[in-house]
N, C-alpha and C positions, 0 to 999 in steps of 0.2 A: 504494500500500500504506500510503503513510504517512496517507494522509486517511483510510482504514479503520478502524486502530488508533485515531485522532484521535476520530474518529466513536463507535466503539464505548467509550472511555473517557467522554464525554460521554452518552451514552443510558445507562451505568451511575449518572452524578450526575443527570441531568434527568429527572422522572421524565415530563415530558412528550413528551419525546422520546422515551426509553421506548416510550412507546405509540404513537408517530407511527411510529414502525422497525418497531413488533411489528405494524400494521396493513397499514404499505405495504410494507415491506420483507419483513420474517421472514415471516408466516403465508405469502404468497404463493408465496415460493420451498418451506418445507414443505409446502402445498398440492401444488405439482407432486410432490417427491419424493415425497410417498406413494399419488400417482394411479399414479407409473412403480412404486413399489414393488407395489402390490397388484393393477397389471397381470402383476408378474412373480408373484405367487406365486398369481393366479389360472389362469394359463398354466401354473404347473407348475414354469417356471423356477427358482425361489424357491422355498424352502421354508418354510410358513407361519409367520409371526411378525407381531409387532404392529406395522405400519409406525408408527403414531402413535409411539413408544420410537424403531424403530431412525431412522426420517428424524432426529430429532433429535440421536440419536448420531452420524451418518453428517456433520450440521452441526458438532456438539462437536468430530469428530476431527478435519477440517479447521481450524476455525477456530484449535486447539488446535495444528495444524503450522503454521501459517500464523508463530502465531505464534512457537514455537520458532524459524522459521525468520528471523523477523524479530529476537527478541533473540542469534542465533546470526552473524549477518552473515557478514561475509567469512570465519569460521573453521568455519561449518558446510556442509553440502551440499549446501543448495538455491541458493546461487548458483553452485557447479559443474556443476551437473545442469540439462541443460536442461527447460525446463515439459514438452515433448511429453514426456521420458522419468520427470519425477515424476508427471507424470498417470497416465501407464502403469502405473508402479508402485503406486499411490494405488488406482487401480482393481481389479488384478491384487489387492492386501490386501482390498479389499472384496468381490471378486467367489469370490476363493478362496482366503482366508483365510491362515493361517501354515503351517499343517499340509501335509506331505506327502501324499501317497496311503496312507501306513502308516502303522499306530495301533500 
């Protein structure tokens, strides 16, 4: 985790780097999620939206826990929580949202 944050502070100042990350790194992983995205809302599963916005959201929000979770350390609750049950949960927020069944 720590070479992560290392990594992503350095592609922020190099801009050569930058583009080395955005080439082999970034596009490739948004490439899949919006193949899986637009298999889902061509299925039906999904409800249509612009996978091109939300893959990037769906990276913002993570990257964005990740690192809450890292400036949070031992006083927050992703090192209480095990990964299979933050995954679960991570998911569970993406797949069905905050809202109950009643509006």
């Amino acid at each position: 985790m720590d070479r992560f944050f290392f990594l992503l502070s350095e592609v922020q100042r190099d801009p050569e780097l930058r583009r080395q990350y955005a080439h082999v790194v970034m596009w490739p992983v948004l490439v899949l999620l919006e193949k899986y995205l637009d298999t889902r809302v061509s299925s039906g599963t999904f409800r249509p939206l612009d996978v091109n916005v939300i893959s990037r959201a769906l990276g913002g929000m993570m990257i964005g826990f990740l690192l809450l979770c890292r400036i949070e350390g031992d006083e927050g609750p992703c090192l209480t929580t095990s990964r299979r049950e933050l995954a679960a949960m991570m998911a569970d927020l993406v797949l069905n949202g905050l809202q109950t069944g009643k509006r």
